[in-house]
Structures are given as structure tokens and as C-alpha cells.
N, C-alpha and C positions, 0 to 999 in steps of 0.2 A: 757817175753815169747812171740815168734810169730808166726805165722799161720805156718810157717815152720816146725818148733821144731814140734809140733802139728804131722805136715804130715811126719816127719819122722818120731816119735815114733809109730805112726799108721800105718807104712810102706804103705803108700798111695801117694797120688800127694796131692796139697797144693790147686785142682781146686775141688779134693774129699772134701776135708775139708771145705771149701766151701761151697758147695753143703747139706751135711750135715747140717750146723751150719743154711743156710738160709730155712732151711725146703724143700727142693727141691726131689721129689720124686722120683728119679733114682736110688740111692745107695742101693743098698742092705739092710735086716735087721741088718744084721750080720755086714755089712762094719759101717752103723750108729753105732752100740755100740759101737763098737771100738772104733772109734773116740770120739764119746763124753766122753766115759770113759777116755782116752788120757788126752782129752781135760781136764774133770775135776780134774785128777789127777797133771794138770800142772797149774790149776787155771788160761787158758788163756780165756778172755774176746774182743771179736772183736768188733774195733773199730770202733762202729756203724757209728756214724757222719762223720770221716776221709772219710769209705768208701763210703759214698754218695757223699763228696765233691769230691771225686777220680772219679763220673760218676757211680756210684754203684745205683741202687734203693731202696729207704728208704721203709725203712719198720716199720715205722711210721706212724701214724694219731692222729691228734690233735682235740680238743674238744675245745669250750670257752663256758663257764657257766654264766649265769645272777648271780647264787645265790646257790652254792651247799650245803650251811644250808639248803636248803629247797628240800626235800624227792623227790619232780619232777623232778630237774633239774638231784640230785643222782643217780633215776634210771635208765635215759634215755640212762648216760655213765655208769652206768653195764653193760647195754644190749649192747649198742655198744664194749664195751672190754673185753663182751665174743665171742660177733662174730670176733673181731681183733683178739684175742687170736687163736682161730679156724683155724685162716688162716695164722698164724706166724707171725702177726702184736702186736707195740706196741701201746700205745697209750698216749699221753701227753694231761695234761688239764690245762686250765688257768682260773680262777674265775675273773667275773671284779667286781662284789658289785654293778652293776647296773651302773657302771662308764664309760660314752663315751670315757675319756680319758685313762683308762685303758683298754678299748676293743680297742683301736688307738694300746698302748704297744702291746696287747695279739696276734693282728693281725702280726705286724712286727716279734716278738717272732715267731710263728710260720713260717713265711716265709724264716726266718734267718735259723729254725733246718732244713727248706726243706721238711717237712711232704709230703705225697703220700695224703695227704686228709685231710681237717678239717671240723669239722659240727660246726656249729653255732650257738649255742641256748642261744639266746639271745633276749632281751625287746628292749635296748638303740643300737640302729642301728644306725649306718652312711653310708648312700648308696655311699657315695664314698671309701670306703673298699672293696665294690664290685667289682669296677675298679680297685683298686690296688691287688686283688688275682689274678683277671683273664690274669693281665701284668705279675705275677708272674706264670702263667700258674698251679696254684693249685685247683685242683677239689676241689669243696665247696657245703655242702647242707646248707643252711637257715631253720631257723626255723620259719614260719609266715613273715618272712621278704624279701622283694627282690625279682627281677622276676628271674625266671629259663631262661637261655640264656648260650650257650656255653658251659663251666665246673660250670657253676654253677647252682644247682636245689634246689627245695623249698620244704618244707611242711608243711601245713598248714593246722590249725584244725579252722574248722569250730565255733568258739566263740559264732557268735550272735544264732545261733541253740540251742548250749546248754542253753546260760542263758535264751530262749524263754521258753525252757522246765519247768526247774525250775519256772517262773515267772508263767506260766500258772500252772501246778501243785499246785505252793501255792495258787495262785486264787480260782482254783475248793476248796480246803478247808477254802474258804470264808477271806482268807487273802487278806487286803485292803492298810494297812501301811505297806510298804516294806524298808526296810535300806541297802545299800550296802554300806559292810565294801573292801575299796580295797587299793590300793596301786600305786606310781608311776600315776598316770591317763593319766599322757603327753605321755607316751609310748607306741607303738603300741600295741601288744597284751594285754597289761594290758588295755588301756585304750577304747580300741573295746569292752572287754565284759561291762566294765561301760556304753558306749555309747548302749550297748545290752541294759542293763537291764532298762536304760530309756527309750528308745523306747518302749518295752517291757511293761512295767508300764503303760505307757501313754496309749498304744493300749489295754491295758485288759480290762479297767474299766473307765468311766469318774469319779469314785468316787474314786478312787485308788491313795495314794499319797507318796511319797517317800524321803527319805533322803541320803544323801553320805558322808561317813566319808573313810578319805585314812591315813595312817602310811606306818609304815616299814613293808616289808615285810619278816616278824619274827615274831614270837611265842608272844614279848612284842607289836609288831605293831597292830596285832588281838587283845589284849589288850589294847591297848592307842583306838584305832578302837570304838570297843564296849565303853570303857567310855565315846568318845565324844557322840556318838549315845543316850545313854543312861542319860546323863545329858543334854540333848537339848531342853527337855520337848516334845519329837515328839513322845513317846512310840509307837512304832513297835512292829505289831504282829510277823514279822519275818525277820530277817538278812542273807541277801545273799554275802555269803562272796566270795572275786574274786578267790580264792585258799583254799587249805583245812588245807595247815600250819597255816593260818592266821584264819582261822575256830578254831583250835585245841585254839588260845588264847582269840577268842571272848568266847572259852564255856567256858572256865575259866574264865575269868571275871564274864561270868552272873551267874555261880555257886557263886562266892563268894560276890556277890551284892544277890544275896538270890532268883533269880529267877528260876522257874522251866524248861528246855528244854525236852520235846515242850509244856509242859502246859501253860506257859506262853508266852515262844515266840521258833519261831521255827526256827533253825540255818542250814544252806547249804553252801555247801562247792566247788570247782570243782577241779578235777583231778583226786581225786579218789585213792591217794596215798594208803598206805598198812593200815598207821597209821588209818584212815578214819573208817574201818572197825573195830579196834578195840577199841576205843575212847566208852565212857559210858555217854551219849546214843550212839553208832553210829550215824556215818554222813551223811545224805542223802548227796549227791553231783553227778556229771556229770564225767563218766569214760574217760579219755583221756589216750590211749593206749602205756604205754610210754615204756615199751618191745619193740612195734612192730616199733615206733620211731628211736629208737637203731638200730636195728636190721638194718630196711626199710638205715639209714643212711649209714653205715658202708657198704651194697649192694651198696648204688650208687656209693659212695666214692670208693670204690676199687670192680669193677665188676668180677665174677667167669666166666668170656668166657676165649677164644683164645685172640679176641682181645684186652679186658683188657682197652678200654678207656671209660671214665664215657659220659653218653648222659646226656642232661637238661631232665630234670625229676619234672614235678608238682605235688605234691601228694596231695590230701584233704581228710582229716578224721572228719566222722560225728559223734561227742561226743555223749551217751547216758547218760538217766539221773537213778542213780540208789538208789533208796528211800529206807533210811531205818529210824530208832528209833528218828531221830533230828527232826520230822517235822511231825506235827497234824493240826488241826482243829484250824482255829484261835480264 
């Protein structure tokens, strides 16, 4: 079946049908059902990629994820593919496990479907991917990574703010041994809030001292995390975990090693994911806005003017810390 067939059964032109299927707001009410009813009664499906390569605009955007087991990276693409959604866009994602030479794949992957836009949220960075979008002339937001220059813009949250908050907060309730459980360290965003939370430590207290244990970042990595911490003989009053997935497996651990949170030590998280709130105790942790991420993305990548071309764009977000049941008095 083809865009023809379509345009004659719907006694229309083939540039109607068109117009219709690409969401384009000319047609009529009455002319749009038509057609799509046509349309579905003949089960024809247009052939998205053909007509990009034909000189057609995609109406695609692409996503690459560090980690989509973990509830952050999840939400930040809802939020961006309900605003694509909104605006007749689709959206493709490609996961890399934290792997440079899968974000090498994920990047050519996308340039090959021709995407109108890809955001990039991502740890394990190679700044020369950033050269290689912008030859390929594809609007790009970064996530923490990369300078905004050309089609390509950035944002970026503010890391050493939050873990300062946390760090000082446990202070005032007289915590002196702090542990952070993280992950990956060699990586940028990961490894800035660890360089955080040292500095951090060092500048509270000349009495203040600390430990760092890293895993996976997964559910058993907060668990492998917390058992090195806790067999090392350094007993910590409290554990600052880099993320609040890897929070959710340090409180398991210390739950089933028999310790009480926060009576005995007090656990923190950062993002702020959903789970955070509903975890028993709740998770004190640092809100990073990952709706407004989405959202702020999918704006740059595909702008609502006349002129429709994306400007370099640097955005910075300052994390708040939000305290709740995981964290007492040391």
C-alpha cells in the first residue's frame, strides 16, 4: 500500500496526505479523519527513514543513556518523549553500560538514522564525538559534558553544591566519619561529586575523616559498596552514596548486617529519584530536576519558533538537598 492509494480513497491530493500523517496544521478537522481513517483501514505505514533519505525532515531524536536500570537516566527520557510526543516527534534510545566503545556505536547509530536531535546523557565521554556530530551537522545537548559551541549545548548540574550540602548538614548533627559509596570515579560526573565530597570532608572539620568504596552502579554495586565500607574496620557514622539507586542497596545491606538507619549510621542519596521517597526509612538525598532536564532538552534540540535552528545553550542547575527519615544525629 502507498501514499497514493491512501490519497485516492480519501479523494484528496497525495501532498494532503502528507500533511496530515506529518502532523502539520493546515488540514481541516474533518479532512484529518478522513484520512487517517483511510489511512488505517488500509494499514499503510510511511516510510519514515526512505523519506529523510529522499531530503524529507526526520522527525526523530535520539537519546544515549549511561545506564537506563537506573530510575535517573529513565526519567529524564519520559520527560523528553513526552515533549517529542507533543510535537510529532519520535524518539530512539541507545543504552551504552557505561561503555566508551559503545557510546563510539551509539553515536554513528544515530547519525546513520539522521535524528533532528540527540541528547546525551552520558558519564564515559569522548570529546571527539563532539567533532564528529557537529561535521555531521546534528543538534546535540550534553549532559555535564562538553562545551556548548555551534549545535551543540550543555547542562549541567551543579555536583560539588550538592554533595557540600549533604556534607555540611551531616556535620551540624555531629557526624565526623563519612564513607562514600560511588561508582565508576575515573568519570566525569561521577567522579566530581567524589572529588565533592573530599574537599568537602577535609574543609568541615580538622577531626573529620573518611573512606571511599566504588562498585557497580546497580542495586548489587550499593551492596558490594556498603560490605567493603563496613568490613574495613573504619565504622562510619554515615554513608554518602553518589546516586540514590546505589543508596536503595547500601540500605539493604545494612539492614540485613543488623544495623539500624539512622540510629546507627545515616545513609544519603543524590537525585532524588521517586523510589527515594518511598524506600523505609526514606532517603534524605539532593533533588536533581530530571523532568525539567527532559523537557529543557528536547526545547533546545527541536526549537518552537519560525526559525527552528537550535542556538548553543549552557544551562546550570543548582541541586537542593532534601532531608528526610535516613539521617540523624550521629
Amino acid at each position: 500500500m502507498n501514499l497514493q492509494e491512501v490519497a485516492k480513497r480519501a479523494r484528496v491530493s497525495t501532498a494532503t496526505v502528507s500533511r496530515v500523517l506529518n502532523g502539520i496544521d493546515v488540514v481541516s478537522d474533518q479532512t484529518r479523519a478522513r484520512v487517517l481513517k483511510v489511512a488505517a483501514e488500509l494499514d499503510y505505514h510511511p516510510n519514515l527513514h526512505a523519506r529523510t533519505l529522499a531530503g524529507g525532515k526526520s522527525r526523530t531524536v535520539g537519546m544515549i543513556a549511561s545506564n537506563l536500570e537506573n530510575p535517573f537516566f529513565l526519567d529524564i527520557y519520559t520527560a523528553l518523549e513526552a515533549s517529542a510526543h507533543a510535537r510529532g516527534y519520535e524518539v530512539v534510545v541507545a543504552n551504552t553500560g557505561y561503555d566508551p566503545a559503545q557510546l563510539v556505536r551509539s553515536i554513528d547509530l544515530m547519525i546513520g538514522r539522521r535524528v533532528a536531535g540527540l541528547a546525551v546523557v552520558v558519564s564515559e565521554m569522548d570529546h571527539s564525538l563532539i567533532a564528529q556530530l557537529t561535521r555531521a551537522g546534528i543538534p546535540a545537548v550534553f549532559y555535564d559534558v562538553g562545551p556548548a559551541a555551534g549545535k551543540i549545548s550543555n547542562i549541567r548540574v551543579n555536583y560539588r553544591t550538592g554533595i557540600q550540602k549533604v556534607v555540611a548538614y551531616l556535620h551540624s548533627l555531629g557526624h565526623r566519619r563519612l564513607a562514600f559509596a560511588g561508582h565508576h570515579s575515573t568519570l566525569g560526573p561521577t567522579s566530581e561529586r567524589e572529588k565533592a565530597f573530599l574537599d568537602a570532608v577535609a574543609q568541615c572539620s580538622p577531626t573529620a575523616c573518611h573512606l571511599v568504596a566504588n562498585a557497580a552502579d546497580s542495586l548489587s554495586g550499593g551492596r558490594q559498596a556498603a560490605r567493603e565500607i563496613l568490613s574495613s574496620g573504619f565504622s562510619p557514622t554515615a554513608i554518602i552514596c553518589v546516586n540514590d539507586f546505589m543508596a536503595v542497596g547500601v540500605l539493604r545491606e545494612l539492614h540485613d548486617q543488623g544495623f539500624r538507619v539512622p540510629v546507627d549510621i545515616s545513609v544519603t542519596g543524590f537525585d532524588n529519584i521517586q523510589l527515594a521517597e518511598y524506600l523505609s526509612p526514606s532517603l534524605t538525598t539532593v533533588h536533581i530536576p530530571r523532568a525539567e532536564i527532559g523537557r529543557l532538552a528536547f526545547d533546545i534540540l527541536i526549537p518552537n519558533s519560525p526559525n527552528g535552528d537550535p542556538q548553543p545553550n549552557e544551562t546550570l542547575i543548582d541541586p537542593e538537598l532534601v532531608v528526610r527519615e535516613s539521617t540523624g544525629p550521629a
